[in-house]
N, CA and C atoms as a LAMMPS dump frame, in Angstrom:
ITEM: TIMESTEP
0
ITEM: NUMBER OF ATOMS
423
ITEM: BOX BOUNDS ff ff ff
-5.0000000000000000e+02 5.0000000000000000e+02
-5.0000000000000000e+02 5.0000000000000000e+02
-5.0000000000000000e+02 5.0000000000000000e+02
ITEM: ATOMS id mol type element x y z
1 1 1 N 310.053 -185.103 -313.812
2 1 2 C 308.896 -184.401 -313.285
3 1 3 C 307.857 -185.425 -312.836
4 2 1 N 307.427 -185.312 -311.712
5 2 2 C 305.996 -186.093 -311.465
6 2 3 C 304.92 -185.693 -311.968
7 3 1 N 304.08 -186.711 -312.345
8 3 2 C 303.105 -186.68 -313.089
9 3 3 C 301.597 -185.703 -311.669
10 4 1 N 301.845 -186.393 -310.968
11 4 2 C 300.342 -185.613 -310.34
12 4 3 C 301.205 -184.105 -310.259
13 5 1 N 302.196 -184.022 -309.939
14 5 2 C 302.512 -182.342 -309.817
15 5 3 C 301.875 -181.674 -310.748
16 6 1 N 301.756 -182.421 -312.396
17 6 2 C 301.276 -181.864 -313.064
18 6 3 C 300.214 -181.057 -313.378
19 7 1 N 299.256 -182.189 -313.418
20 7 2 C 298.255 -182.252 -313.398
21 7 3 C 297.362 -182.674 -312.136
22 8 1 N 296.897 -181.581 -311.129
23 8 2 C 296.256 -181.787 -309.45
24 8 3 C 294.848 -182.093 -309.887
25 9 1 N 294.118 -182.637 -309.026
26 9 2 C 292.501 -183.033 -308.834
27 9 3 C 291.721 -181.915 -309.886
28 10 1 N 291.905 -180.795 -309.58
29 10 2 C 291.134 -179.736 -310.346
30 10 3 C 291.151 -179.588 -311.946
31 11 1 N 292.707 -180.031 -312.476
32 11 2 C 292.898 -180.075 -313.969
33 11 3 C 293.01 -181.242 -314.457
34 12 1 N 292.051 -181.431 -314.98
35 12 2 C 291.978 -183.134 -316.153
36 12 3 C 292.452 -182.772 -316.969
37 13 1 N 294.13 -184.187 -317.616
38 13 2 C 294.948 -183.615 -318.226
39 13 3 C 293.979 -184.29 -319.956
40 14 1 N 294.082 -184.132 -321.189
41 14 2 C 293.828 -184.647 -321.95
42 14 3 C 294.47 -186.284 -322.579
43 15 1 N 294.207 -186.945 -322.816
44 15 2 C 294.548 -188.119 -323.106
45 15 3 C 295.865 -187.67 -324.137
46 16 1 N 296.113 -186.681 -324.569
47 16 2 C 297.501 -185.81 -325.666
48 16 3 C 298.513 -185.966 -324.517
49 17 1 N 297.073 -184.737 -323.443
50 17 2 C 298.661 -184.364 -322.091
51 17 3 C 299.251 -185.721 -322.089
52 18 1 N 298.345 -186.931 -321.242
53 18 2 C 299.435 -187.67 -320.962
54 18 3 C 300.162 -188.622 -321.921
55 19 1 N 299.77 -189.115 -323.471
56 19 2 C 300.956 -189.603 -324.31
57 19 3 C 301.866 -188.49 -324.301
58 20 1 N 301.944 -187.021 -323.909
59 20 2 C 303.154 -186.542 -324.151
60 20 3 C 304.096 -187.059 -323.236
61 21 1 N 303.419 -186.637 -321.779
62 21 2 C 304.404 -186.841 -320.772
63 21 3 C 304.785 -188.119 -320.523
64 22 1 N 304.075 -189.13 -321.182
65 22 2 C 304.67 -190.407 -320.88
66 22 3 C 306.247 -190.69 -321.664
67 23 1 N 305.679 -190.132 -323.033
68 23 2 C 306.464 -189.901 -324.325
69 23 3 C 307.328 -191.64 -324.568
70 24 1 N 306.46 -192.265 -324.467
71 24 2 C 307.044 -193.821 -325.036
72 24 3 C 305.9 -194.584 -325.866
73 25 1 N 306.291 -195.233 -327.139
74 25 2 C 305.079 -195.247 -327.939
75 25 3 C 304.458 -197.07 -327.582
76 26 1 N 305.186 -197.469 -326.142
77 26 2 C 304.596 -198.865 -325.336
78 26 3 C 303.437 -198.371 -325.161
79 27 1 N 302.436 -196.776 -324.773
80 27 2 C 301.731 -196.401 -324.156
81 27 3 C 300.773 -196.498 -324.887
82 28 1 N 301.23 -195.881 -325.935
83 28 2 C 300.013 -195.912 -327.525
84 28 3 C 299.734 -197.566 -328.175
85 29 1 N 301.005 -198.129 -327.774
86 29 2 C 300.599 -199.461 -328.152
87 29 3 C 299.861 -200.477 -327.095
88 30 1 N 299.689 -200.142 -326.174
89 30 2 C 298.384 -201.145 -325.379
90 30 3 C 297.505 -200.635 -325.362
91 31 1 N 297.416 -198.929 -325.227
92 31 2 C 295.717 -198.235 -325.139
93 31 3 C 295.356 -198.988 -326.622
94 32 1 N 296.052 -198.994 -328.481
95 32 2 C 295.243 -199.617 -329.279
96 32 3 C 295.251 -200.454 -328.818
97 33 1 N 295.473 -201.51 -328.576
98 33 2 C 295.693 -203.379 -328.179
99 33 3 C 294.48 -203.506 -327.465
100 34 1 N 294.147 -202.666 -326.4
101 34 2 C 292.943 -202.955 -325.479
102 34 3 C 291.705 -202.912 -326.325
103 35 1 N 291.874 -201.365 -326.597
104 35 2 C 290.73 -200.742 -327.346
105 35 3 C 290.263 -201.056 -328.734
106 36 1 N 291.167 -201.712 -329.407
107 36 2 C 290.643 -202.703 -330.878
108 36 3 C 289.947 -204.09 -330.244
109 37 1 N 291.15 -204.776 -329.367
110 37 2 C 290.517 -206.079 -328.574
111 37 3 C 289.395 -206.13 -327.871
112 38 1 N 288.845 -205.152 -326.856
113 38 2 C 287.881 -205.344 -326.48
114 38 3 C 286.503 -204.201 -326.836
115 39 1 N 286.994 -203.362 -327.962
116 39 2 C 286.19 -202.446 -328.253
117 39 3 C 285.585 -201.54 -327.02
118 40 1 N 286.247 -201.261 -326.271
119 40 2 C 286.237 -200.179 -325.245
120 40 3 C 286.846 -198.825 -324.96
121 41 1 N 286.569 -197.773 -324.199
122 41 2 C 287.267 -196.842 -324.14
123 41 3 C 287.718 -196.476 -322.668
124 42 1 N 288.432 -196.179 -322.721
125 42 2 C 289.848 -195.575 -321.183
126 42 3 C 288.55 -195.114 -320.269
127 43 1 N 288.629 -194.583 -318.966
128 43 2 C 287.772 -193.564 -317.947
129 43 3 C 289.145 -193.18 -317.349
130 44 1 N 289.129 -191.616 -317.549
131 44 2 C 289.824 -190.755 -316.825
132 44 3 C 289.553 -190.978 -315.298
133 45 1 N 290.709 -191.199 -314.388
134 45 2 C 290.314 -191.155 -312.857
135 45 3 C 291.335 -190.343 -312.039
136 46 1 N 290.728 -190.137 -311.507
137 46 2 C 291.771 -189.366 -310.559
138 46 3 C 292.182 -190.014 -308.756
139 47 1 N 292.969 -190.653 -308.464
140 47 2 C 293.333 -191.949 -307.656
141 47 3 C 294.179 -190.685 -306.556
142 48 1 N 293.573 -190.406 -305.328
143 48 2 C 294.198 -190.091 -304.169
144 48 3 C 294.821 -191.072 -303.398
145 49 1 N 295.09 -191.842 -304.106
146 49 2 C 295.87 -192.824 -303.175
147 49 3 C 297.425 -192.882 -302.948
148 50 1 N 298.083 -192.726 -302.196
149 50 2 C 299.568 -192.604 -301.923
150 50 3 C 300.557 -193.351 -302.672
151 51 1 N 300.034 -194.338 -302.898
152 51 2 C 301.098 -195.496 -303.517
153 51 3 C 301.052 -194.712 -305.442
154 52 1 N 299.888 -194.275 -305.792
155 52 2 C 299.832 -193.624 -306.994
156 52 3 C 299.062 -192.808 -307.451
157 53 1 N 299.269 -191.688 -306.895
158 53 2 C 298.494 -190.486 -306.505
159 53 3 C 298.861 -189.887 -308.438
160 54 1 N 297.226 -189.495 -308.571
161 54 2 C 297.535 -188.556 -309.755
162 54 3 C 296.053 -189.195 -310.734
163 55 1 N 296.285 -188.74 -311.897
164 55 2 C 294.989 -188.851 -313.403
165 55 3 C 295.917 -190.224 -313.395
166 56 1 N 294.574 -191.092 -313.956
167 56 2 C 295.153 -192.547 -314.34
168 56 3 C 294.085 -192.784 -315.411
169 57 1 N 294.532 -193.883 -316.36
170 57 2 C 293.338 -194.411 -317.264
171 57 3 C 292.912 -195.901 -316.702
172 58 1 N 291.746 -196.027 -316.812
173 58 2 C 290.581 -197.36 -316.429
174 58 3 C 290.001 -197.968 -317.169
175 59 1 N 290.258 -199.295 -317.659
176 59 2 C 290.003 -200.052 -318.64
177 59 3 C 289.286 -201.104 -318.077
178 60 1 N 287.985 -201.054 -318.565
179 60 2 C 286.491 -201.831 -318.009
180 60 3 C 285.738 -202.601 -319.347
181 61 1 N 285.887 -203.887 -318.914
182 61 2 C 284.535 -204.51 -319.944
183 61 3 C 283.934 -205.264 -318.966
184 62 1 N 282.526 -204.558 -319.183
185 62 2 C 281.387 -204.941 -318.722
186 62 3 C 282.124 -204.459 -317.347
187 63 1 N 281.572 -205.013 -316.049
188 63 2 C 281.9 -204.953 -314.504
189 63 3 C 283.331 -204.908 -314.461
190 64 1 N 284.341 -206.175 -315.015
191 64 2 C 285.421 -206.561 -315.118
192 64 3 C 286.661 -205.215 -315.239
193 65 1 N 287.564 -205.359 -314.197
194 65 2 C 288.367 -204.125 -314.321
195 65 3 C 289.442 -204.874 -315.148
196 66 1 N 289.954 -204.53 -316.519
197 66 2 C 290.932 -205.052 -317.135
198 66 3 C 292.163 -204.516 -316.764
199 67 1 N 292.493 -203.384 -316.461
200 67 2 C 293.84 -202.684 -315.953
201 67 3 C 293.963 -201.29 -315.713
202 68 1 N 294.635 -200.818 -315.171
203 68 2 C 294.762 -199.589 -315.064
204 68 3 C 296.031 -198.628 -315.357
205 69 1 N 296.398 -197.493 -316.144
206 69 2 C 297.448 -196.928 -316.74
207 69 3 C 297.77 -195.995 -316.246
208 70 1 N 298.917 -196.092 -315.388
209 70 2 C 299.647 -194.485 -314.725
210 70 3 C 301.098 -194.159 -315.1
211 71 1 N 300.474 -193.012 -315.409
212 71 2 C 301.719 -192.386 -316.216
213 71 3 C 303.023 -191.831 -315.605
214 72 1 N 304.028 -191.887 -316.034
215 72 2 C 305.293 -192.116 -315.368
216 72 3 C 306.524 -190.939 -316.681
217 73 1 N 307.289 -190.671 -316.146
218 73 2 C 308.056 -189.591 -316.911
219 73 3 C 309.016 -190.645 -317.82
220 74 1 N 308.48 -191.191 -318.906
221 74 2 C 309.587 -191.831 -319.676
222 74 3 C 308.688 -193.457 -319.455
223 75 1 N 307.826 -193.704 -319.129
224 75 2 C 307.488 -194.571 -319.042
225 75 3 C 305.801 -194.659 -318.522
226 76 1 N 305.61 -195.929 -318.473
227 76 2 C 304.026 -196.491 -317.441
228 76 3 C 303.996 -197.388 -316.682
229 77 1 N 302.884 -197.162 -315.505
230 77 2 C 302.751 -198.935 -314.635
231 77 3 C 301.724 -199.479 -315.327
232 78 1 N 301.608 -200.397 -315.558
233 78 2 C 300.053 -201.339 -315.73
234 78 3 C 299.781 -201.831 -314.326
235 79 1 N 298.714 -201.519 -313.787
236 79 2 C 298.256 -202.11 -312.75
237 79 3 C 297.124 -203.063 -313.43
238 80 1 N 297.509 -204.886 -312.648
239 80 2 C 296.508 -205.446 -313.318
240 80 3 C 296.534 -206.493 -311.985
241 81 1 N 295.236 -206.971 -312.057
242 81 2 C 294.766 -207.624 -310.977
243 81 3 C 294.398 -208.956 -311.345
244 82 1 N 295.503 -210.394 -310.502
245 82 2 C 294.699 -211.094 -310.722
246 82 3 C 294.197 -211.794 -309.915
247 83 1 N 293.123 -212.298 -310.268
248 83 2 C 292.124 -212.865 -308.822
249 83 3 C 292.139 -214.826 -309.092
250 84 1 N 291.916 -214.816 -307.96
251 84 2 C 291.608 -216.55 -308.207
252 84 3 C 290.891 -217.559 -308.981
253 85 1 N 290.287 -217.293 -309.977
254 85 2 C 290.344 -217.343 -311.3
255 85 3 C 291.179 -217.74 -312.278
256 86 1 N 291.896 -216.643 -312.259
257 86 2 C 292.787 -216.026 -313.486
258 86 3 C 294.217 -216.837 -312.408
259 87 1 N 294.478 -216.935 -311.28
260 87 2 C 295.315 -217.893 -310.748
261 87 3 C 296.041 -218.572 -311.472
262 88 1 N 295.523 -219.719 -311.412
263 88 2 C 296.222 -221.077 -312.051
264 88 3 C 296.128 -220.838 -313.601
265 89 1 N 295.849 -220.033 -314.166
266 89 2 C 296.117 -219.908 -315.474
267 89 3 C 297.607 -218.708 -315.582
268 90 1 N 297.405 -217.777 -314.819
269 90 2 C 298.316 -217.013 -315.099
270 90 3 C 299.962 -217.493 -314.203
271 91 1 N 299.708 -218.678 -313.36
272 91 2 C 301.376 -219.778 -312.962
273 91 3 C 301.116 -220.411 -314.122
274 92 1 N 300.062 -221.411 -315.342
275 92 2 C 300.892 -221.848 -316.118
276 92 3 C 301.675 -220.844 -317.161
277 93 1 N 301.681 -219.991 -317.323
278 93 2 C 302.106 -218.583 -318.562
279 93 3 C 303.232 -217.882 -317.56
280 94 1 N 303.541 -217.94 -316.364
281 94 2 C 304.483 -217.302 -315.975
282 94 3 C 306.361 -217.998 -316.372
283 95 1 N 306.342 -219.215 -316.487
284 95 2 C 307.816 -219.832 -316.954
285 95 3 C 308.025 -219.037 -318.348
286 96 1 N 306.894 -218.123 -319.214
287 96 2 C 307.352 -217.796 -320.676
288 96 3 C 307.064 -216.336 -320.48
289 97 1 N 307.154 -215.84 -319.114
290 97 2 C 306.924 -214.469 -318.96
291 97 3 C 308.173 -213.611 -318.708
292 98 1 N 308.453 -212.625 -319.26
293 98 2 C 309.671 -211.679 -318.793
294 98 3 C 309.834 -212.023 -317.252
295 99 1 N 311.315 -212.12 -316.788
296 99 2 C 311.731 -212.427 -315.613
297 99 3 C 311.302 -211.307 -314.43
298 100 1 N 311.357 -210.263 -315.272
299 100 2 C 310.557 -209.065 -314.578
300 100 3 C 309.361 -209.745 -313.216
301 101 1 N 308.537 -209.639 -314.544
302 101 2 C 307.139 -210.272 -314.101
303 101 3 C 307.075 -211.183 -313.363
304 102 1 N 308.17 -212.154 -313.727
305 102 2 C 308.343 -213.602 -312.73
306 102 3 C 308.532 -213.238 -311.057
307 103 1 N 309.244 -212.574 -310.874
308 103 2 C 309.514 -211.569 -309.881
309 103 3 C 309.013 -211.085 -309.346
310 104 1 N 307.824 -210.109 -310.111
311 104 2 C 306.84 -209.084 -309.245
312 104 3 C 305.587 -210.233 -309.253
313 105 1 N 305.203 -211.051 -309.474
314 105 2 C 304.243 -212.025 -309.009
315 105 3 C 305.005 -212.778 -308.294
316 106 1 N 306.156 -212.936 -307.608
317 106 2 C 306.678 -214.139 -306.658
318 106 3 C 306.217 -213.075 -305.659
319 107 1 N 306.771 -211.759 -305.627
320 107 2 C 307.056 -211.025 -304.529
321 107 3 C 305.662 -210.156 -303.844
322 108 1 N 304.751 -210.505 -305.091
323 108 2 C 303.516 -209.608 -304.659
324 108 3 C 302.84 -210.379 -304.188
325 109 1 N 302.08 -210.134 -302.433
326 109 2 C 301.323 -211.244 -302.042
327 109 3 C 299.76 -210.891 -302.348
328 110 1 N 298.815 -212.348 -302.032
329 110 2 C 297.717 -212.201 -302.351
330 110 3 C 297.134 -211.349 -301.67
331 111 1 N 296.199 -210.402 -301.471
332 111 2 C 295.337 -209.547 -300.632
333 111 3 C 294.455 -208.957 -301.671
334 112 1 N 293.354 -208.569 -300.478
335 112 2 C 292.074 -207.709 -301.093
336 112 3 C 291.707 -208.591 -302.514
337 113 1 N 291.514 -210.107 -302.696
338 113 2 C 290.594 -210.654 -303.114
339 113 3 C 291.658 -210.792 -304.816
340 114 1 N 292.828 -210.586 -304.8
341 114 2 C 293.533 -211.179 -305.463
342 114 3 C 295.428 -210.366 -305.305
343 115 1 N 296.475 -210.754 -306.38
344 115 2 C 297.629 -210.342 -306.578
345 115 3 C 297.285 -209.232 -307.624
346 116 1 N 297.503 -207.525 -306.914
347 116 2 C 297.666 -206.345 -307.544
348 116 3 C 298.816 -206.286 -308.111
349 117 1 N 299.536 -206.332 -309.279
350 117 2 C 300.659 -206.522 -310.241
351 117 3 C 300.99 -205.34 -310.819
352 118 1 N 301.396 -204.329 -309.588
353 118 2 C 302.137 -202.664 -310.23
354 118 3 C 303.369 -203.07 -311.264
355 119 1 N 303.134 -203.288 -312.75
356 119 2 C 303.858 -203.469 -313.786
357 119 3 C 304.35 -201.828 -314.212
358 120 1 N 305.947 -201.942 -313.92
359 120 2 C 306.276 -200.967 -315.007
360 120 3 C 306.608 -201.139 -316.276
361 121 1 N 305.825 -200.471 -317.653
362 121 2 C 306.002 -200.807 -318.535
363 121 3 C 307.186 -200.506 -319.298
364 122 1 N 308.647 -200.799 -319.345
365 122 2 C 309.659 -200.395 -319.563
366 122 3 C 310.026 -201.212 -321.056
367 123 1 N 309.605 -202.175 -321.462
368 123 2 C 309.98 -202.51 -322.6
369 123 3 C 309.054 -203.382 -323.425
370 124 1 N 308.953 -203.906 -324.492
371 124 2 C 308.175 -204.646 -325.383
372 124 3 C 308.254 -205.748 -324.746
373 125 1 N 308.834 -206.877 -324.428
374 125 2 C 308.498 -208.025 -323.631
375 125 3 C 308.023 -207.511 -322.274
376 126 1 N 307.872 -206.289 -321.295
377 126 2 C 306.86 -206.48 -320.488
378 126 3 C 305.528 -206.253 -321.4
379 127 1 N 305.669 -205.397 -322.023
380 127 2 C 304.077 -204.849 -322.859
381 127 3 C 303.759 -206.194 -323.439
382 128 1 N 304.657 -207.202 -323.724
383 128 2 C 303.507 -208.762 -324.082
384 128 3 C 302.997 -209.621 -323.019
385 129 1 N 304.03 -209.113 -321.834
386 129 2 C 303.758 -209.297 -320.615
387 129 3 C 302.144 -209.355 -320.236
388 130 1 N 302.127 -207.92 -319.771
389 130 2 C 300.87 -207.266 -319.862
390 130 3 C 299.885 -207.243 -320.564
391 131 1 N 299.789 -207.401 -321.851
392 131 2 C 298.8 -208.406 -323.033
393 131 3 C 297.888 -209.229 -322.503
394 132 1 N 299.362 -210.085 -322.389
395 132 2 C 298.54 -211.54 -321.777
396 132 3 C 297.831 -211.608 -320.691
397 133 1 N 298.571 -210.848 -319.839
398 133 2 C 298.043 -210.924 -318.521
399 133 3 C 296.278 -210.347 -318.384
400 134 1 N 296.908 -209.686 -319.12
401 134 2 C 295.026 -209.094 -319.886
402 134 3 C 293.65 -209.656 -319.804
403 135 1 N 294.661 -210.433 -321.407
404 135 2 C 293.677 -210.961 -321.613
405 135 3 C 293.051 -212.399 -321.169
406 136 1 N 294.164 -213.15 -320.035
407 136 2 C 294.049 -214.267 -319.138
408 136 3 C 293.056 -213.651 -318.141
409 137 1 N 293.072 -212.493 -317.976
410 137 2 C 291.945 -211.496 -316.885
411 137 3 C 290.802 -211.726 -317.807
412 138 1 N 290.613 -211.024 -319.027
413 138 2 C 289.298 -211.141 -319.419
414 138 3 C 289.602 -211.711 -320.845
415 139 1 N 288.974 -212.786 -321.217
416 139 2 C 288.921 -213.399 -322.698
417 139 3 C 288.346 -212.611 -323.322
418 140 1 N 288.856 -212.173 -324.614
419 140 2 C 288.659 -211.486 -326.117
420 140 3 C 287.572 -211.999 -326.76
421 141 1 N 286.496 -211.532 -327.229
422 141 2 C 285.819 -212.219 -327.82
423 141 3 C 286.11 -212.587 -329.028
């Protein structure tokens, strides 16, 4: 089932709806990971955009967009952005990164002011994946 079929612009699903429909407990384990680490909470959004149309969660400290969570039937993407900055830190951490990842940063080019990294979260080494990638985006206090 697709997720925006679900839930259209008019019905905001509950943060329940979507751990159900995601139904993988990778999902529950980065929303805590974020939300203990940076003491923040999700923003419900609703993204008309084609590439991932539907309710997504938005993870913000301070200005800084840390990632974004769209829900997937059996799974999630992490969308995480990194900008030139976070660059040359995130090629030295890529030789110890799931090959996945190695991959979708060879293949994703730079635009709009950095590399957008549509991560599907399919297993525990991407979810450490995605951690890091995190927190190489924004340092933990």
């Amino acid at each position: 089932m697709e997720w925006s079929l679900s839930f259209e612009q008019d019905h905001e699903p509950t943060l329940a709806e979507m751990i159900n429909f995601v139904n993988n407990p990778l999902w529950v384990d980065l929303q805590n990971f974020i939300e203990t680490t940076y003491h923040i909470q999700p923003v419900m959004n609703y993204s008309r955009c084609l590439a991932q149309r539907g309710w997504n969660l938005k993870y913000r400290k301070s200005s800084k967009s840390l990632c974004v969570l769209y829900p997937m039937d059996g799974y999630f993407i992490a969308l995480v952005v990194i900008g030139n900055k976070e660059l040359n830190e995130t090629e030295a951490y890529l030789p110890q990164a799931s090959p996945e990842i190695q991959a979708l940063f060879k293949r994703t080019p730079f635009a709009a002011g950095g590399r957008w990294l549509m991560i599907p979260v399919t297993s525990e080494r991407i979810l450490d994946d995605v951690k890091n990638l995190i927190q190489i985006r924004v340092r933990p206090k």
